[in-house]
N, C-alpha and C positions, 0 to 999 in steps of 0.2 A: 726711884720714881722720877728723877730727872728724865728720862726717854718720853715722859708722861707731860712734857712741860710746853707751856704753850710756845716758847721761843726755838724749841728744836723743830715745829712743824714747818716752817719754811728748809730745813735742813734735810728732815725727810722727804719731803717734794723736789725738792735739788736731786737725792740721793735716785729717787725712782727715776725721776724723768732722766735720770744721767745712765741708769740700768739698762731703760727702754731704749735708749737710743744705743749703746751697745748693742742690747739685743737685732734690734733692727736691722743695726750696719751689719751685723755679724751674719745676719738671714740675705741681705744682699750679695753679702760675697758667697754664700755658699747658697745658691737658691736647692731648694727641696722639690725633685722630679718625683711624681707619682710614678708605683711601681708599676709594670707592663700591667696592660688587662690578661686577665687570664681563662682562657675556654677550656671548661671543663673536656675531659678527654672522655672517649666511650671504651671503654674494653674492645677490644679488635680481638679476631680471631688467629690466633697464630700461621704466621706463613702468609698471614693476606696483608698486602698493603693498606696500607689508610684510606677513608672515605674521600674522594677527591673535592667533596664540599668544606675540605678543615681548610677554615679562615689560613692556617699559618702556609698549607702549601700554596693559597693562589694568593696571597701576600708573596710568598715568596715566587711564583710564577711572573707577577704582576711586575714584580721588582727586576727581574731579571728580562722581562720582555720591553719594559722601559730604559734598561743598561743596552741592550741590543739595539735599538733604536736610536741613541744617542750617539753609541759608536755608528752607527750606518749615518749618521749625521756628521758626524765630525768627520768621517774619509769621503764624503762625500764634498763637504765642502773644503779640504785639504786638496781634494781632485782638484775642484774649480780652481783653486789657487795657484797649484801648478800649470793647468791647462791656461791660465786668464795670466800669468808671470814667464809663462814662453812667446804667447799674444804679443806681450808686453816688450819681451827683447828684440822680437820680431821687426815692431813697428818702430822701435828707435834704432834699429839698425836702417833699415829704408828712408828713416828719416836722416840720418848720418848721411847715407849716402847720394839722397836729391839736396843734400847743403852742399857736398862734397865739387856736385854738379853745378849746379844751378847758379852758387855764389848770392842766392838771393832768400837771404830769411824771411824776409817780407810778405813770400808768394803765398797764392789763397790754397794752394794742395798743403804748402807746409806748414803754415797756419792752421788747417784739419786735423791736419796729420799729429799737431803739439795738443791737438783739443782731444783728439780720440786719445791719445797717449796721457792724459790727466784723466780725463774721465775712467780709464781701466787703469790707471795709479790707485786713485780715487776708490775702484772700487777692492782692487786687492786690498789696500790698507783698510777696508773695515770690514772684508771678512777676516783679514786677520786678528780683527778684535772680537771676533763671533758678533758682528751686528749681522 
């Protein structure tokens, strides 16, 4: 009858609250995913494809025409990068070679010429970050 005693009640509330918070920590590290939804299926007719209305094909059509798009995105801006990185050698080579000439860093073409070459630096490096 000691479990019954009034001094072990603060020991029991220790004991719970110390459970709970296992419990707890234990539920954050492994969180609980609800299982897929599920649509019922209709009996199809042998030899016939599926109804072109099942949620799973145009999920999965959906999914695959957003993969497609994404890749046509990314070579496309791959393209730019090469097309805007040959720009780029282009103009510091022209630029090399009116220094080569001219002896004069100062002049307002070559002073353009370092402004257009930062700005298409500028903007190579952030499509290379996909902005």
């Amino acid at each position: 009858m000691r479990c019954l005693d009034a001094s072990s009640v603060p020991l029991k509330i220790a004991v719970i609250a110390l459970l709970s918070g296992c419990c707890v920590t234990a539920r954050a590290q492994f969180p609980q995913t609800p299982p897929p939804p599920t649509t019922p299926r209709t009996p199809g007719v042998p030899g016939q494809s599926p109804a072109s209305s099942d949620d799973n094909d145009q999920d999965a059509m959906a999914r695959r025409a957003m993969l497609r798009q994404a890749q046509k995105r990314n070579d496309e801006r791959q393209q730019d990068i090469v097309n805007d990185t040959a720009k780029l050698l282009k103009l510091t080579q022209q630029l090399k070679d009116e220094l080569a000439k001219n002896k004069d860093p100062m002049s307002m073409a070559t002073i353009k010429k370092t402004e257009e070459i930062e700005k298409l630096a500028r903007s190579v490096k952030d499509k290379m970050k996909g902005n």
